[in-house]
N, C-alpha and C positions, 0 to 999 in steps of 0.2 A: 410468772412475773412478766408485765409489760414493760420493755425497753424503750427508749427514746434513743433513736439515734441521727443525730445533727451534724452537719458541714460534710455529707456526701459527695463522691465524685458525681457529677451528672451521670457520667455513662456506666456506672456500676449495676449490676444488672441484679434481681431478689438473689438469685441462686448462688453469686459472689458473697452478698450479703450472709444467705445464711451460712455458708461454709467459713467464714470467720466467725463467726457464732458458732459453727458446731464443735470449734477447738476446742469448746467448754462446756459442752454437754450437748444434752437435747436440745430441738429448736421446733417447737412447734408451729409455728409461723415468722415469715422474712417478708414483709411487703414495703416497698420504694412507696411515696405518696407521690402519686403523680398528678400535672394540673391538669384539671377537665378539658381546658379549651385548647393546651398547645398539646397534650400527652405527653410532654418533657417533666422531669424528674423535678420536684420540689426542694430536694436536696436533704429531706430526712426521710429516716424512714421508721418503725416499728415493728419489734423484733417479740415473740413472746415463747419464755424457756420457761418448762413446765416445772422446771427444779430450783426452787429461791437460789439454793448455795451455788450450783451453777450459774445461773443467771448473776450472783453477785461475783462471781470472779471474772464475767466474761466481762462486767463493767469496771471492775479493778482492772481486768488486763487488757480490755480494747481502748478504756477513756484516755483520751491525747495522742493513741497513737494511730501512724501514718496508715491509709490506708489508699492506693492510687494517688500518691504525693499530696494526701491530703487529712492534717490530723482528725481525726474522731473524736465526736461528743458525741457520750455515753451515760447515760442515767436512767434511773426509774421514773419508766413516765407517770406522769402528774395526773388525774384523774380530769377528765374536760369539763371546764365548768358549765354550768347551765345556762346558754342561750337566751336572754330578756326576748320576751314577747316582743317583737316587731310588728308583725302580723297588720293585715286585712291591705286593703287597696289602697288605692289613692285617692279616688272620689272628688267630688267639687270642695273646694274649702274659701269659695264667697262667702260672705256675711249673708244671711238670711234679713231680709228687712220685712 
């Protein structure tokens, strides 16, 4: 199962992360989201436990609570919706006469 996990300390480091995760079982992945341009911490992160039941208790027992004086949100992440076509350049957009 994919975890969501929201309102991170900034300086909470994956390996912090996943070790409150591993109180509930396996953790097959802990990654922080970090921003491209500064490398500082986005402040969530996603977590993914290969065991539903576990992954449900660590969201029972991690959601609300403190972690670095700072409560945890915790939930099953949402699947990412699909992106609209933006696409192609920007080109001239004068009127053609």
């Amino acid at each position: 199962m994919n975890i969501y996990v929201g309102n991170l300390p900034y300086n909470l480091t994956d390996e912090e992360l996943r070790e409150a995760f591993a109180a509930y079982g396996d953790v097959s992945s802990a990654a922080i989201i970090m921003d491209r341009d500064t490398g500082r911490s986005k402040g969530f992160a996603f977590v993914e436990m290969p065991n539903d039941g576990d992954a449900g208790s660590a969201i029972e027992g991690l959601n609300g609570q403190p972690l670095k004086g700072r409560p945890l949100r915790v939930n099953e992440a949402r699947p990412r919706p699909p992106r609209s076509g933006g696409g192609g350049g920007g080109g001239d957009r004068r009127p053609r006469y």
